[in-house]
Structure formats: C-alpha cells, structure tokens
C-alpha positions as CSV (number, residue, x, y, z in Angstrom):
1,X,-202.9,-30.7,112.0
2,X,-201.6,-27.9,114.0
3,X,-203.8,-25.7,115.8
4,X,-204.0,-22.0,115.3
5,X,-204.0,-19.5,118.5
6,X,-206.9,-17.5,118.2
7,X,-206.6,-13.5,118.8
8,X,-209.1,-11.9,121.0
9,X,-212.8,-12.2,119.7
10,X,-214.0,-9.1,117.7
11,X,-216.8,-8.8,118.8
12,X,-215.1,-8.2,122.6
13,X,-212.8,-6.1,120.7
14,X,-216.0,-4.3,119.3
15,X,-217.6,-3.6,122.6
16,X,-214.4,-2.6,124.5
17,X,-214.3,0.2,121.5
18,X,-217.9,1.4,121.9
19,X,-217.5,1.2,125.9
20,X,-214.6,3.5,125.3
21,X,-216.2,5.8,123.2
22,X,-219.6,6.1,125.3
23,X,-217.3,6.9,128.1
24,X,-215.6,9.7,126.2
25,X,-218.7,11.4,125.8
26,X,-219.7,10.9,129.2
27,X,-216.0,12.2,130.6
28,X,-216.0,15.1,128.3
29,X,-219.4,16.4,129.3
30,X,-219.5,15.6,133.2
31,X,-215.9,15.3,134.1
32,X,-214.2,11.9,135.7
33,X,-215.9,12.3,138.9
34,X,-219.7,13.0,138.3
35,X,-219.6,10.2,135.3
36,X,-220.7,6.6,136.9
37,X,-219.8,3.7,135.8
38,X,-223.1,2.5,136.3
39,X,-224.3,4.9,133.4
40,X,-221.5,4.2,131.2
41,X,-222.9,0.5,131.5
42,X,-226.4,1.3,130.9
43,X,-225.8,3.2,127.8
44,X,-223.7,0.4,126.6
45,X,-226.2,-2.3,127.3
46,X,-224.7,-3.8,130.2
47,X,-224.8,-4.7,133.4
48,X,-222.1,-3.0,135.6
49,X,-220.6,-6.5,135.8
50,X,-220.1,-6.9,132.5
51,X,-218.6,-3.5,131.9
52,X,-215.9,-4.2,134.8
53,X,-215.0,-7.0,132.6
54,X,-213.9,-5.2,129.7
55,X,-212.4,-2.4,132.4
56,X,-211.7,-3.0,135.7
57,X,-212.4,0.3,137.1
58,X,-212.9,3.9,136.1
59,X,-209.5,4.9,136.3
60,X,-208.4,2.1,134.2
61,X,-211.1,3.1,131.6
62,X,-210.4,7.1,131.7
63,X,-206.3,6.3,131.1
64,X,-206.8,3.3,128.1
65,X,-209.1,6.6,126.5
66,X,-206.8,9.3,126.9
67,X,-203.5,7.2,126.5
68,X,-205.2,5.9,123.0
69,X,-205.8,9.5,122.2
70,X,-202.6,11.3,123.3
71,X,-200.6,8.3,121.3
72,X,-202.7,9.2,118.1
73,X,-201.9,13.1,118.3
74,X,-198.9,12.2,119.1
75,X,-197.7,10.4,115.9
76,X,-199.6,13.4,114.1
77,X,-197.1,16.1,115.8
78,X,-194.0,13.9,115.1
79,X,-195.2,13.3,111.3
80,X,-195.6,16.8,110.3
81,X,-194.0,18.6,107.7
82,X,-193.1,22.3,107.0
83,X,-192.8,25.2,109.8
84,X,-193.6,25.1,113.6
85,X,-196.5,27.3,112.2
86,X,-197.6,25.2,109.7
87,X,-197.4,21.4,111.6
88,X,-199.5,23.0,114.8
89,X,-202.3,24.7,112.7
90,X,-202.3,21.5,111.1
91,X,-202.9,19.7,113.9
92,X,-205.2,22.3,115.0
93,X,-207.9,22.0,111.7
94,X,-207.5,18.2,112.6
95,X,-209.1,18.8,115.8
96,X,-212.3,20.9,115.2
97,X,-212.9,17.7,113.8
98,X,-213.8,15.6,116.4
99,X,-215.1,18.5,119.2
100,X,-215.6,15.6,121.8
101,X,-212.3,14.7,122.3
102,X,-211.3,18.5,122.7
103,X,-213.9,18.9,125.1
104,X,-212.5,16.1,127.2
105,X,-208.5,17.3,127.2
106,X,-210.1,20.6,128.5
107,X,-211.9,18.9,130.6
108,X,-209.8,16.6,132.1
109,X,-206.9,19.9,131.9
110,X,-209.3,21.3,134.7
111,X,-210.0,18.0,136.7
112,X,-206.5,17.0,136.5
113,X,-205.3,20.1,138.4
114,X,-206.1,18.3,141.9
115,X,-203.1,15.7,142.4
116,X,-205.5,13.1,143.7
117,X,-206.4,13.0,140.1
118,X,-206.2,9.8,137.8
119,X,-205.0,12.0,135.0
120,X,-203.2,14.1,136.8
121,X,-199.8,12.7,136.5
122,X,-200.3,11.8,132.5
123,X,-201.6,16.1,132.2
124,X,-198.6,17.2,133.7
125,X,-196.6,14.7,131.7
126,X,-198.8,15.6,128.3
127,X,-198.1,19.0,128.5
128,X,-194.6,19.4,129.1
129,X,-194.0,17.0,126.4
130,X,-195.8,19.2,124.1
131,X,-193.6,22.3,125.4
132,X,-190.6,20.3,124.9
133,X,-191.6,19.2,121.3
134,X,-193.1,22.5,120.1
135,X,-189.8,24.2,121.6
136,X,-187.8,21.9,119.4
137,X,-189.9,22.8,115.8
138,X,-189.3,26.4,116.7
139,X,-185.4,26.0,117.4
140,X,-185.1,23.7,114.2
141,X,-186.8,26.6,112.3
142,X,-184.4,29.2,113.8
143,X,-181.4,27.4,112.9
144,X,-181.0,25.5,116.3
145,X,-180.1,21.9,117.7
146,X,-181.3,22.8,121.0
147,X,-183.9,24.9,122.1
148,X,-182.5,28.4,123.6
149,X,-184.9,29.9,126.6
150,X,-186.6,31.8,124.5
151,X,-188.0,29.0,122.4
152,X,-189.2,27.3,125.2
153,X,-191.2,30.1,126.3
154,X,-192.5,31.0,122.6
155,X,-193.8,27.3,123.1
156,X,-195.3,27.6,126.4
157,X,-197.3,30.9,124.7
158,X,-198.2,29.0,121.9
159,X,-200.1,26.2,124.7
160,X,-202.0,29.0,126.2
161,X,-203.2,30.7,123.5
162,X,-204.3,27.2,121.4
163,X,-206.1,26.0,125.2
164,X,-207.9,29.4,125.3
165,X,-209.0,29.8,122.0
166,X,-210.1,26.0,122.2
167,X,-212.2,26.6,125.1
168,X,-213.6,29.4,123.6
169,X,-214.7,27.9,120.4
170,X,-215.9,24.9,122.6
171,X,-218.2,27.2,124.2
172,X,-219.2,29.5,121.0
173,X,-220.2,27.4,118.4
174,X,-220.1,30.2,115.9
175,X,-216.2,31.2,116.1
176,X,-213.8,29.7,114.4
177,X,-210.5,29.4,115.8
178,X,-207.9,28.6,112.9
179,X,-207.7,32.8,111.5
180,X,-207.6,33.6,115.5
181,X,-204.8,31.5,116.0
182,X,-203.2,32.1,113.1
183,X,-202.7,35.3,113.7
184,X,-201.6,35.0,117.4
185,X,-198.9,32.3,115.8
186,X,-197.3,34.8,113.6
187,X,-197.5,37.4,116.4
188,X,-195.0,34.8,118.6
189,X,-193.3,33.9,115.5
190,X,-191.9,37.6,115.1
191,X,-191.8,38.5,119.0
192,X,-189.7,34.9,119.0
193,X,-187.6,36.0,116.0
194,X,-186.7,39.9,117.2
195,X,-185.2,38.4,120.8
C-alpha cells in the first residue's frame, strides 16, 4: 500500500495564522520597531523560541503579513467592475471593514519612509503599482490604451486624498469617509476630463 505525503499539520498552519494576526495588531498600533517579538510570543502563548520557529525573525514575520495582505487587495483591484470611480470606492467600503489592517498600511507608509526600513522597498513598490494601475482604469474609461500624463497624475491625487481621508477617519471614529471621498473622486474625475 502506497504511502500518502502528508501536507503541513493544521494545527502549525493554525498557529502561524494567529501569530500573524497577533502581530498585525501589534505592528499597526506600535509600528515595526517598538513591537518585540518577545510580546508577540507572549500573547500567542509561546516562548520566543517557539515563535522563531514559525518566523525566523521580525522582518520575515512583518513581510509574510503585509505580502499576504497587499496580494488580497490586489486581486480585489484587478476583479473590479464598472468605472475607475466605482472599483476604488469599492475597494474603499471593503476596507472600513477591517480598520486594523488600515491602520497598519498607514503605519508602516510612515515607518517605511527611512530606507533602512524592512518595508520600505515593498511601500515604494506598493504604491507605484497602485499609481500605475489606477492610471490605467482612468485611461480605459477615457477612451485610452495607455495612460496619457494627466491620468497618471489624476491617479497620484486620487492616493493622497484616499491616504488622508483614511488617516483621518482612523483617528476620528465618528467620520465617515466614503461621501468625503466620493466627492473628491468626482471632483478629479471632471478636473481629469476638462484637460
């Protein structure tokens, strides 16, 4: 009788998830540098040990989060139907979802500005992918294979103002940033369109 090959045990495959998600929390509220592995650990119910088992460092542990994450947004910008407008607010109501993980990419947006950074190379990388792909919905909707210039820099807007009304709603729980944004999309939309 033939042997099968047995897949990685779920209950490792458990713990590596809630390590990953403890850490989240802990990176979103302290930054990279002031979280410890040690407290990651501890919250988890391990010993540092075991946790460097699961993740070999910090580093490792910050990038399998925020690749995971950026790969899951990712396939939710290039699966999205209708307008430029319509695919980013979409996105956007997807995220006041899950407020954590927006307070980590802000947080890490900040962190990541010093080059000595972990996540400073995948930032950099992260957003001018999102330029580039947000530049292309807003040539496709104007009629274009290739984004002109001015589409890029409609896109680049369009970053700004979704990081600054995201921070701001991170920090005031009582606005709500869809009508806000919205608005300001429209407002690019027919700047963009009267170039």
């Amino acid at each position: 009788m033939e042997s099968k090959k047995r897949g990685p045990y779920q209950k490792g495959i458990d713990k590596k998830r809630e390590i990953m998600t403890v850490a989240m929390v802990y990176f979103s509220k302290n930054g990279f540098y002031a979280t410890s592995m040690r407290e990651i650990a501890k919250a988890c119910d391990l010993t540092q040990a075991g946790l460097l088992h699961h993740f070999g460092s910090k580093e490792e542990l910050l990038m399998k989060i925020i690749e995971e994450r950026d790969a899951i947004q990712g396939n939710r910008f290039e699966l999205g139907h209708g307008t430029w407008i319509e695919r980013i607010l979409a996105i956007a109501r997807e995220d006041i979802s899950n407020k954590t993980e927006a307070l980590l990419f802000s947080t890490l947006a900040a962190e990541a500005e010093d080059p000595a950074h972990p996540a400073h190379s995948f930032m950099v990388t992260r957003y001018r992918d999102t330029v580039a792909l947000f530049a292309s919905y807003i040539a496709k909707d104007a009629g274009r294979d290739v984004p002109a210039p001015e589409d890029v820099l409609s896109s680049r807007i369009v970053v700004a103002i979704w990081d600054g009304l995201q921070l701001q709603w991170l920090i005031d729980d009582d606005f709500d940033m869809i009508p806000a944004f919205t608005e300001a999309l429209t407002r690019v939309a027919g700047v963009k369109q009267s170039v």
